[in-house]
C-alpha positions as CSV (number, residue, x, y, z in Angstrom):
1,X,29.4,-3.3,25.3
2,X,29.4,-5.8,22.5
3,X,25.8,-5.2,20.8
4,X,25.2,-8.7,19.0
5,X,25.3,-10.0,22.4
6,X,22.6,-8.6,23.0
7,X,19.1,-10.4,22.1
8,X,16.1,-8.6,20.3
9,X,12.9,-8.2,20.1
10,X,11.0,-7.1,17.7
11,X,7.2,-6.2,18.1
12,X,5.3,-5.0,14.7
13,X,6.5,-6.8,11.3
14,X,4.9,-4.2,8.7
15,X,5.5,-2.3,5.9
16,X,8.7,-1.2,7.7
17,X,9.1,-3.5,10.5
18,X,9.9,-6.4,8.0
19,X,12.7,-5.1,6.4
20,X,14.3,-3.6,9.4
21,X,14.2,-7.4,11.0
22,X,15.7,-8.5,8.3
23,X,18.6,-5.9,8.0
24,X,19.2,-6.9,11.8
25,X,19.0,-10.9,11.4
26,X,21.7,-10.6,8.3
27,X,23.8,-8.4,10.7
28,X,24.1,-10.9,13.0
29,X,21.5,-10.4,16.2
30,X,19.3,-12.7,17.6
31,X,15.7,-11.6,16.9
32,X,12.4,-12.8,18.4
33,X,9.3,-11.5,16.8
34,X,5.9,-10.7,17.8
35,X,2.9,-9.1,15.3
36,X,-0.6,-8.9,15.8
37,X,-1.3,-10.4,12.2
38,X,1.2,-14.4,12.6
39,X,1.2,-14.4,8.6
40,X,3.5,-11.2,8.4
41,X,5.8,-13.2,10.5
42,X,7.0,-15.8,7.3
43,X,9.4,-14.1,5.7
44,X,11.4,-12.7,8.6
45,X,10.9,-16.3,10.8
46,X,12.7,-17.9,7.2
47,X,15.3,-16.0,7.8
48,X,15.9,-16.8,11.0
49,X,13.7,-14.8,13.3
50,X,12.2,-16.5,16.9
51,X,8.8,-16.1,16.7
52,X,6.9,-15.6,20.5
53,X,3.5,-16.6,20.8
54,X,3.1,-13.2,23.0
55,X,4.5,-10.0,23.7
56,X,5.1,-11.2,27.6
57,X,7.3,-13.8,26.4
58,X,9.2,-11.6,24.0
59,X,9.5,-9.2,26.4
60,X,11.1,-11.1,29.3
61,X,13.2,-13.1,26.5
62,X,15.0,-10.1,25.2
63,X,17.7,-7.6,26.2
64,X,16.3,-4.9,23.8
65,X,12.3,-4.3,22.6
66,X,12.3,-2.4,19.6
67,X,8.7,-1.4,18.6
68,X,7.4,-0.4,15.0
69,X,3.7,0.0,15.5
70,X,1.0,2.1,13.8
71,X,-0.3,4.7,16.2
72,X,0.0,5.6,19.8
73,X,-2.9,3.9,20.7
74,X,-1.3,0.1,19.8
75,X,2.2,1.6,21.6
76,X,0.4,2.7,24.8
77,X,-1.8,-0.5,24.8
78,X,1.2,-3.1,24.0
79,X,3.1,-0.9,27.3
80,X,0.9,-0.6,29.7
81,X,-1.0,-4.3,29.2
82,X,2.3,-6.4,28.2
83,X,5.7,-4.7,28.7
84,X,5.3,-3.0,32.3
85,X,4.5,-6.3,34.1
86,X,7.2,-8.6,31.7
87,X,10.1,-5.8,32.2
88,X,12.6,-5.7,34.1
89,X,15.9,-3.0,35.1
90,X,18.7,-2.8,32.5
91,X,16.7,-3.7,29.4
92,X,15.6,-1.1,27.1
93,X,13.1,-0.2,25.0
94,X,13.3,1.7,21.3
95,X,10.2,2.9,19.8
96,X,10.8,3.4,16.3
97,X,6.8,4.2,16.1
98,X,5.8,7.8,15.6
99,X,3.8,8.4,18.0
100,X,2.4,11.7,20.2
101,X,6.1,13.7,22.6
102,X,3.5,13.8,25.9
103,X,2.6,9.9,25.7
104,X,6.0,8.9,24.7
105,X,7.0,11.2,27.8
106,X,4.7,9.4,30.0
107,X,5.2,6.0,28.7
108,X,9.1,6.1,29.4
109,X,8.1,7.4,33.1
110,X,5.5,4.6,33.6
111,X,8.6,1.7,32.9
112,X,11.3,3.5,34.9
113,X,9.2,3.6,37.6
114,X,7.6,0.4,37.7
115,X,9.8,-1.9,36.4
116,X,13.4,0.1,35.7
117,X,13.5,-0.4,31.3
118,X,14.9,2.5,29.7
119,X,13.1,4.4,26.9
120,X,14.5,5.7,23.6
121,X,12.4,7.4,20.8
122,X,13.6,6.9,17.7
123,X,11.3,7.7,14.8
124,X,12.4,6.7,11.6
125,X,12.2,8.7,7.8
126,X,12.8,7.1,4.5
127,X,10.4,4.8,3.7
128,X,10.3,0.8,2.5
129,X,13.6,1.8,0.4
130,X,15.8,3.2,2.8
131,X,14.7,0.6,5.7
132,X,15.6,-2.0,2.5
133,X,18.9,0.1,1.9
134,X,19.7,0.3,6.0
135,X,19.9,4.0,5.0
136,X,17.2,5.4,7.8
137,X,17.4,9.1,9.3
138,X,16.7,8.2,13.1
139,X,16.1,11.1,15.3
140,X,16.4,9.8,18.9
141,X,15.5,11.1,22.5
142,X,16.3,9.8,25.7
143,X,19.4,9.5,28.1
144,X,22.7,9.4,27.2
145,X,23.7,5.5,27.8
146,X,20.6,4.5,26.2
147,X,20.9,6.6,22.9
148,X,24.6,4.7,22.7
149,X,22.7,1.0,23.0
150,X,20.3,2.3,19.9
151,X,23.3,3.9,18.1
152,X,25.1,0.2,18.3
153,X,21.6,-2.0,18.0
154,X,19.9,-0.3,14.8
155,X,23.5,0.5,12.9
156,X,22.2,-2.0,10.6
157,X,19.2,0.7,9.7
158,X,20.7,4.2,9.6
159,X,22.8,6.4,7.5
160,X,22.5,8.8,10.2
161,X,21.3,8.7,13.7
162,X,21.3,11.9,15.5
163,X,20.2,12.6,19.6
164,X,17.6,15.0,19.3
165,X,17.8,15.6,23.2
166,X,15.6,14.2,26.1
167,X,12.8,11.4,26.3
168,X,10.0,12.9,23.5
169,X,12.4,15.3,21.5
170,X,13.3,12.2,18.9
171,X,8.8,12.4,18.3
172,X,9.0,16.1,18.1
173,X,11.8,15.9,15.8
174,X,9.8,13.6,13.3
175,X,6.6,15.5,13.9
176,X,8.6,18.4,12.0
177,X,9.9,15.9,9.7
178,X,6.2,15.2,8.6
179,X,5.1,18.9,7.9
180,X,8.1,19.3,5.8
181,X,7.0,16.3,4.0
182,X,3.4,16.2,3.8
183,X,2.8,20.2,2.4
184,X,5.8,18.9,-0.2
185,X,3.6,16.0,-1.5
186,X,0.6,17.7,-1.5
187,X,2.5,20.8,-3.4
188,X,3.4,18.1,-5.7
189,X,0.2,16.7,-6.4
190,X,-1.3,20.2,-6.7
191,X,1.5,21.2,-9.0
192,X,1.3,17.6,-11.2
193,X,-1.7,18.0,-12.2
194,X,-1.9,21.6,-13.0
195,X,0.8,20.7,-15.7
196,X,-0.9,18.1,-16.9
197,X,-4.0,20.1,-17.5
198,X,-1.5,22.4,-19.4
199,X,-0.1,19.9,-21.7
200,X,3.2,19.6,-20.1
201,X,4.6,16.0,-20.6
202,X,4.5,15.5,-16.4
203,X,6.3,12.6,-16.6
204,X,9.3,14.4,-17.3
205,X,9.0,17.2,-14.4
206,X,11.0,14.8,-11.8
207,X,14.1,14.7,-14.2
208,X,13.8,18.3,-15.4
209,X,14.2,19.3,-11.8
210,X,16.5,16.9,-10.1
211,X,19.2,18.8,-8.7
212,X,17.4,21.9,-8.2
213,X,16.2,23.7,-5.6
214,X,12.7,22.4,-6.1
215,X,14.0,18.8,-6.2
216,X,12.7,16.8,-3.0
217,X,12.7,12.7,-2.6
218,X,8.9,12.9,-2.4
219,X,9.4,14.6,-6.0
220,X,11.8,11.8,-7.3
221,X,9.7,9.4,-5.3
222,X,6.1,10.3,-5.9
223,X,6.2,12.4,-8.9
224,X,6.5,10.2,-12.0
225,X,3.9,7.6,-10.3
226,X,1.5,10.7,-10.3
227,X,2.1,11.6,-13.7
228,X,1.5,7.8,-14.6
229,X,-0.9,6.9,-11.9
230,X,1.0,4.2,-10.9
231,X,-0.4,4.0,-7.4
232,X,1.0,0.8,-6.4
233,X,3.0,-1.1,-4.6
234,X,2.1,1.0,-1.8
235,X,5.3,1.7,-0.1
236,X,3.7,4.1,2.8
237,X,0.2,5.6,3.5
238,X,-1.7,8.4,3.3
239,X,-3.3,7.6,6.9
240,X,0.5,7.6,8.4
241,X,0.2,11.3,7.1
242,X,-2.8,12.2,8.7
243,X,-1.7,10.7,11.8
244,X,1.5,12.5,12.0
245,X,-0.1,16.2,10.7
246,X,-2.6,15.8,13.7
247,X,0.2,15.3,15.8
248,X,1.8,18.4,14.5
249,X,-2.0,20.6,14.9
250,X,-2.2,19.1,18.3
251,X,1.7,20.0,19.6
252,X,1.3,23.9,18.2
253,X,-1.6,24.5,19.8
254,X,-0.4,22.9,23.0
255,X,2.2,25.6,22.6
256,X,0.6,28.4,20.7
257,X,1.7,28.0,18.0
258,X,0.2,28.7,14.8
259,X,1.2,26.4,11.6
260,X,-1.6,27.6,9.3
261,X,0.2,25.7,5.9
262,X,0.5,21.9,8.4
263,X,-2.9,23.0,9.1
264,X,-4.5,23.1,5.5
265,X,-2.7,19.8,4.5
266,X,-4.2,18.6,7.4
267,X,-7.7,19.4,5.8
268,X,-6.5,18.6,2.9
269,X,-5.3,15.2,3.8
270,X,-8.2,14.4,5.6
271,X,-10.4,15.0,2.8
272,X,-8.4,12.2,0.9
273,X,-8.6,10.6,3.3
274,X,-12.5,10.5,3.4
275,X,-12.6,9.2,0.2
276,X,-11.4,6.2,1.0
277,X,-7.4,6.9,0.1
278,X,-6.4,6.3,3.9
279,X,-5.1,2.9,3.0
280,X,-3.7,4.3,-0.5
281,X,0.0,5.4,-1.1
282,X,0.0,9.6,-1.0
283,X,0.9,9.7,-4.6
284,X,-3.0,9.1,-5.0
285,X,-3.4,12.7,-3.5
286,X,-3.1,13.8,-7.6
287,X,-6.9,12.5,-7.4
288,X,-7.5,15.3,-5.5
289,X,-6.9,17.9,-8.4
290,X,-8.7,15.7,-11.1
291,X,-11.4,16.9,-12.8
């Protein structure tokens, strides 16, 4: 199958969704765009994007509906009220949202059965850079023939795409992802600060480290804006964070599991949250430790 034959659509033109659009218009697809905010749609309609004044319309325009949404609230609402009754057999759906397994699970049943689209999850992890860079991690579940559409329709995005197994493994995969990353940043934060307090020139801790096996991205990432408080340009969110961590609560305790450190950042986060950081990038999370 030749991919670029194949037209796009792209619902949600965010943080990440805009530069993934635009990796995919320079490579050569056809791209029509929806977003629930029109003036995010600017920059990527410039460079060439088809923008559809709804989600029905994108959805029975394009071969391939690639969604990059918030939550799994706005996924299950733009499914069950716009793509089940615009879909139709041998078009396929990507979610690159991260969203909850058992909803992505259902979701994926609901369009086989009622109008025949194929589901892929493919949660993304790298941030604004890497989506800038085309250099993703993509962790993908579903069947066989439709993990080798999304391997040749997102090559534009990844360094490395890997098939995590069935429908809902590519969410578990990233919900894993997120602990891993989460208790880092908020180790780093905690750990910032203390050497700040102890007159430590913080600032330096990201190079004195690099290469070590303390060294993280969030480190190289995070850890010279916290010594600096640089907090902007956000380039991902503390809420995303909180999301995801619930998600990982929620999935151990659906299998009894226990995750006590996922479960503190989770309290953790949340607190942070509460005071009114949900919006902020998580290298505000240093706030937390200031005296």
């Amino acid at each position: 199958m030749n991919s670029k034959k194949l037209t796009l659509g792209f619902i949600g033109i965010g943080l990440m969704g805009k530069p993934m659009t635009l990796r995919l218009l320079e490579a050569g697809f056809i791209v029509y765009v929806w977003n629930r905010s029109p003036e995010n749609l600017q920059a990527v309609a410039k460079a060439g994007a088809i923008i559809c004044s709804t989600v029905a319309e994108l959805v029975k325009t394009a071969d391939v509906v690639i969604l990059c949404l918030a939550d799994t609230n706005v996924v299950e609402s733009i499914v069950r009220n716009d793509i089940v009754d615009n879909g139709s057999s041998g078009k396929l759906v990507i979610d690159l949202s991260s969203i909850h397994p058992e909803t992505t699970k259902t979701l994926a049943a609901l369009l086989e059965k009622q109008c025949g689209m194929g589901w892929v999850d493919a949660p993304v992890s790298g941030g604004v850079a890497a989506a800038e860079q085309g250099n993703l991690a993509i962790m993908a579940g579903g069947k066989v023939e439709h993990i080798a559409i999304a391997r040749d329709v997102l090559a534009p995005l990844y360094r490395q795409l890997t098939h995590m197994g069935e429908v809902g493994s590519g969410q578990i995969t990233k919900i894993c992802n997120q602990m891993i990353v989460s208790c880092n940043v908020l180790v780093i934060a905690e750990m910032m600060a203390l050497a700040k307090q102890a007159g430590v020139d913080a600032a330096k801790i990201p190079q004195a480290l690099a290469g070590g096996f303390a060294d993280s991205k969030p480190l190289q990432i995070t850890g010279t804006e916290m010594a600096l408080a640089q907090f902007e340009p956000v380039k991902w969110r503390v809420k995303t964070l909180l999301k995801d961590l619930n998600m990982a609560v929620d999935l151990s305790r659906q299998h009894g599991n226990s995750v006590p450190m996922s479960g503190l950042a989770t309290q953790l986060m949340q607190l942070h949250g509460s005071n009114g950081f949900l919006e902020q990038d998580p290298s505000t999370l240093i706030k937390l430790y200031d005296k």
